[in-house]
C-alpha positions in Angstrom: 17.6 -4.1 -49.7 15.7 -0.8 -48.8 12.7 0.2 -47.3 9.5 -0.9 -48.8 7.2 1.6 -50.8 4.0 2.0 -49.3 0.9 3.7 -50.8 -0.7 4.3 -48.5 -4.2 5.5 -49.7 -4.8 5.5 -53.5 -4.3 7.8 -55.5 -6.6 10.5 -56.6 -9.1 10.4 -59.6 -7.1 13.5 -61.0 -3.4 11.6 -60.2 -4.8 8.5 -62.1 -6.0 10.7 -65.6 -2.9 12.0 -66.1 -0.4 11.1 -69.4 2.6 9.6 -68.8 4.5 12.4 -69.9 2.6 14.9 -67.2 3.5 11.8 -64.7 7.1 12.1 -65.4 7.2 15.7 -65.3 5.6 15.5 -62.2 8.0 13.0 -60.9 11.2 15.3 -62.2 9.9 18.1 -60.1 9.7 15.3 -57.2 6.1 15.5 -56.9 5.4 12.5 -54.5 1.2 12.0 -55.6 2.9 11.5 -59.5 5.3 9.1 -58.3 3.0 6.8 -56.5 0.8 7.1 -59.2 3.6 6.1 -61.8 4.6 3.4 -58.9 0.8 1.8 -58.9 0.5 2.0 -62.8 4.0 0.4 -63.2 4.8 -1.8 -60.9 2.2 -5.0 -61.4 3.8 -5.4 -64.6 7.6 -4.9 -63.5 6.7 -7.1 -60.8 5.1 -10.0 -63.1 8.4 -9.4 -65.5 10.8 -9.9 -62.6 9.2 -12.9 -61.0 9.1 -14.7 -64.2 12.9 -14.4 -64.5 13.5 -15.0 -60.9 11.2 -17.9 -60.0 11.2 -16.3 -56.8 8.7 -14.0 -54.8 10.8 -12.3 -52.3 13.6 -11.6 -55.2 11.2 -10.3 -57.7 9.2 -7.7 -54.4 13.0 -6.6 -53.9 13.7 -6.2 -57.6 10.3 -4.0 -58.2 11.4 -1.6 -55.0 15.3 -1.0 -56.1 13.8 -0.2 -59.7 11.3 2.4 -58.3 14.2 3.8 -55.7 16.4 4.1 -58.9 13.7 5.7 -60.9 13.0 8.1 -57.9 16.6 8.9 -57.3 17.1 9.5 -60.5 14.3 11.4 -61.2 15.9 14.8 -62.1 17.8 12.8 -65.5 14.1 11.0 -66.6 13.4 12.5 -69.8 9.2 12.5 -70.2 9.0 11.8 -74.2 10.7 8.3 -73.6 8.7 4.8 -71.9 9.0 4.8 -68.1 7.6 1.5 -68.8 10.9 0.6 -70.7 13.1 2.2 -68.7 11.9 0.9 -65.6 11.8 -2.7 -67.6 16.0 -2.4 -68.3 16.6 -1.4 -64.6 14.7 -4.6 -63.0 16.5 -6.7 -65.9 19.9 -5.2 -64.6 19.3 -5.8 -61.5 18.1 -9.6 -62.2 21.5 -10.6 -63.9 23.4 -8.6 -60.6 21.2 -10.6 -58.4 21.5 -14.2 -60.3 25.5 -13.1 -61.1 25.5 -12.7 -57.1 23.6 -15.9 -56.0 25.3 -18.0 -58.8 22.0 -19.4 -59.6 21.6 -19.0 -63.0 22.3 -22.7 -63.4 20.1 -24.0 -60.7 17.1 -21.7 -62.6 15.1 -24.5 -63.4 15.6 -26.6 -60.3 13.3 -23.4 -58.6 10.7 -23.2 -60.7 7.5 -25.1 -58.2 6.1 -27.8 -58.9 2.0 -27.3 -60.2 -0.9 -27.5 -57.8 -3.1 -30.9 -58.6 -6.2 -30.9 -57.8 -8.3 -34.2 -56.4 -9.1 -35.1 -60.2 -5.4 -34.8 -61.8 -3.6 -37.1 -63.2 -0.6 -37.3 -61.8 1.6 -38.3 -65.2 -0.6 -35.2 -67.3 0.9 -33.2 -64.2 4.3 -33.9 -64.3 4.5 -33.7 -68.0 3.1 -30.1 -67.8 5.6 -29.3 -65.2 8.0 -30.6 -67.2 6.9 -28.3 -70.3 6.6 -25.5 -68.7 10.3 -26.1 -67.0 11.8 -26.2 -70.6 9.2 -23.1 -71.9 10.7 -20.9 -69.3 14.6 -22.1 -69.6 14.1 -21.4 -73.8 12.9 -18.6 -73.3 15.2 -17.2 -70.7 18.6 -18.8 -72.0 17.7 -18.1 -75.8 15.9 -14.7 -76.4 17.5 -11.5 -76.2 16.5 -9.2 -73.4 14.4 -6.5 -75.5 12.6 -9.8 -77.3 12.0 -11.8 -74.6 10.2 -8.3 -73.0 8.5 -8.0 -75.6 7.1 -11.7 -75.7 6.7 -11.9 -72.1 4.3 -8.7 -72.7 2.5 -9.9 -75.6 1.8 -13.8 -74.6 2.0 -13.8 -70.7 0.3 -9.8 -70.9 -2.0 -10.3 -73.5 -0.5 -7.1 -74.9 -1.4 -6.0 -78.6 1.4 -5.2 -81.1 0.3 -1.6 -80.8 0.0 -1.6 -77.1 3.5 -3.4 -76.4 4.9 -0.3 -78.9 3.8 2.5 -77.4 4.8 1.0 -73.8 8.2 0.2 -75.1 8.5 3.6 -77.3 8.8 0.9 -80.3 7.3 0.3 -84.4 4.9 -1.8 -84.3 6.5 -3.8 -87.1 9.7 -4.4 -84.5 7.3 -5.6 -82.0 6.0 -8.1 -84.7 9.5 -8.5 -85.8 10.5 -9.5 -81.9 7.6 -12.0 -81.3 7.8 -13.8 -85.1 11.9 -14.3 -83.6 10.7 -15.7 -80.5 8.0 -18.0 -81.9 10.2 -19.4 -84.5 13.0 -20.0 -81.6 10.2 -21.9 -79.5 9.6 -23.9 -82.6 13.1 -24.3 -82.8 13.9 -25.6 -79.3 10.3 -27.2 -78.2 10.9 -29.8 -81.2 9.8 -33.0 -79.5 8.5 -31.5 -76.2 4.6 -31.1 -77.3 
């Protein structure tokens, strides 16, 4: 795709205090120190989003630079009193559908998810029955939640997010954020009927 970002050393102590909002602005007025920072801050939790919907390591590495190179080339247009974490959340989801919409493999989504690791004590049937769960977990929740509440599910239960923590990333009420996971429990409930 492009050319890997690199951080080099870490950040300072001073880089790593700063608001989100002073990050941005520092970003807009191409500050390079604000935008790694905003890169190390971000990008675990873009990363963890993108390989969940990808099932695929490589994909999901490319997915977290082309969002950051985006964000960076569109820096002068950010506006600082909105979530970078949102924003940056809607450009890797973009660029998921382009890259499954490319690859065709939407379909074949499940067929890529890997098998679990056994240990010398598993049983072999418990393991397969897990895999088999946790294939159908991740095809409900990818083929039947909407994008902002699948985000905001993936955040809470695969996170360990609070309501209050999942808002203020996502520049949301708390009461939608409860609104979007009650949704996505009750569609679990819904289409897990007879799989636990």
């Amino acid at each position: 795709m492009h050319a890997v970002l690199v951080h080099t050393q870490p950040a300072n102590l001073v880089q790593d205090l700063l608001t989100e909002t002073q990050l941005l602005e520092g970003v807009r007025d191409s500050d390079l120190e604000a935008f790694r920072t905003l890169f190390e801050r971000y990008q675990p939790m873009v990363f963890r989003h993108a390989l969940f919907r990808t099932r695929d390591t490589d994909l999901a590495h490319d997915i977290v630079q082309e969002t950051f190179i985006r964000i960076w080339e569109h820096r002068l247009s950010l506006r600082p009193q909105l979530s970078i974490l949102g924003y940056a959340l809607r450009i890797s989801e973009n660029l998921i559908r382009d890259a499954f919409r490319r690859r065709r493999t939407h379909q074949r989504l499940e067929a890529e998810i890997p098998p679990p690791t056994m240990s010398a004590g598993d049983d072999p049937g418990e393991a397969l029955q897990l895999a088999m769960l946790q294939e159908k977990l991740v095809a409900v929740i990818n083929d039947n939640l909407p994008e902002r509440c699948r985000m905001i599910f993936l955040l809470s239960r695969f996170e360990g997010k609070s309501n209050r923590e999942i808002a203020d990333l996502l520049g949301l009420s708390v009461k939608t954020v409860e609104n979007q996971v009650n949704h996505a429990l009750k569609v679990l409930r819904k289409r897990m009927r007879g799989y636990v």
